[in-house]
C-alpha positions in Angstrom: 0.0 0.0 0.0 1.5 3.4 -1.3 1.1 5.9 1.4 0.8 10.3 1.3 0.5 13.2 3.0 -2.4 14.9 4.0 -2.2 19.0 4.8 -4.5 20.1 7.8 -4.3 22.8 10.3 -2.2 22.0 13.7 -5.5 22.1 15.3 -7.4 19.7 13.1 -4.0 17.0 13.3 -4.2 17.7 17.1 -8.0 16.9 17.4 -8.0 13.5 15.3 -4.8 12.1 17.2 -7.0 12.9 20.5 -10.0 11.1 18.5 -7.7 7.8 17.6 -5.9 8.0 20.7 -9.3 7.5 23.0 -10.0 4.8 20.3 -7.1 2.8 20.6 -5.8 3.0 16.9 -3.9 5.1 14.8 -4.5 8.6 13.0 -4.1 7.2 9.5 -6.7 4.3 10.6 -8.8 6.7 11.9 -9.0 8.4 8.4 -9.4 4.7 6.9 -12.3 4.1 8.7 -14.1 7.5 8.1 -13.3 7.6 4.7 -14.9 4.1 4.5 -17.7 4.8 6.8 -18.5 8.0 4.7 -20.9 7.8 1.3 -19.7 9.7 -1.9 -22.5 11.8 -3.2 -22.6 9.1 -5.8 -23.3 6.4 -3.5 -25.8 8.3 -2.2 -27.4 8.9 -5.3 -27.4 4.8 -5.9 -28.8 4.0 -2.4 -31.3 6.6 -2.9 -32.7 4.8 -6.3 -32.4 1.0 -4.8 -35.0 2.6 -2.1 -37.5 4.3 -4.5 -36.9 0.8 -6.5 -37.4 -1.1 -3.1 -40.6 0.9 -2.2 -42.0 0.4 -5.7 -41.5 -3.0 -6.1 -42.4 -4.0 -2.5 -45.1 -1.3 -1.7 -46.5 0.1 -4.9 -45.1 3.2 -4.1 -44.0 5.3 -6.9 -41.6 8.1 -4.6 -42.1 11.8 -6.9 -40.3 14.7 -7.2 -42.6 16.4 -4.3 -41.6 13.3 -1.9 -37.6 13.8 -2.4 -38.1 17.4 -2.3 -39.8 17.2 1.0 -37.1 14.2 2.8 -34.5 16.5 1.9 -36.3 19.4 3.6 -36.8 17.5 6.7 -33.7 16.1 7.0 -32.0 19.6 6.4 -34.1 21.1 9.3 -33.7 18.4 11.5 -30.9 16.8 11.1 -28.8 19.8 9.7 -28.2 17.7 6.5 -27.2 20.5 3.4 -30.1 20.2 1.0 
C-alpha cells in the first residue's frame, strides 16, 4: 500500500490524534475508517434509487419529485443535512 500526506491545520492534526488515541488505533486508521464509513455523493445517489426501486417494487409506491423534495427538507431542518 502506497502511502501520502495529508495538509491540515495544527488544530485539526491535534484533534484527530485525540479522536484515535481515546479509540485505541492510529490517526491514519482513523482516516481509513471515516473515509470508508463515509458515502460519496454518488453512492448516495445509488442507495437513494435502490430505495425508490425497493418501495415500488415491494409497496406500490412510486416516490415523486414532491416526496424527495420534501425528505431533503426534513432532513435539512432536522438533522442539519445541506439540502
Amino acid at each position: 500500500m502506497a502511502y501520502t500526506s495529508i495538509r491540515v491545520a495544527t488544530e485539526v492534526r491535534d484533534r484527530l490524534s485525540v479522536i484515535a488515541e481515546q479509540r485505541g488505533t492510529s490517526l491514519g486508521q482513523l482516516l481509513a475508517e471515516l473515509a470508508a464509513a463515509t458515502p460519496t455523493p454518488g453512492e448516495l445517489t445509488e442507495r437513494g434509487r435502490a430505495c425508490q426501486e425497493f418501495l415500488e417494487r415491494e409497496y406500490g409506491h412510486v416516490v415523486t419529485d414532491d416526496d424527495i423534495a420534501a425528505a431533503d427538507e426534513w432532513l435539512h431542518r432536522h438533522l442539519g443535512v445541506p439540502g
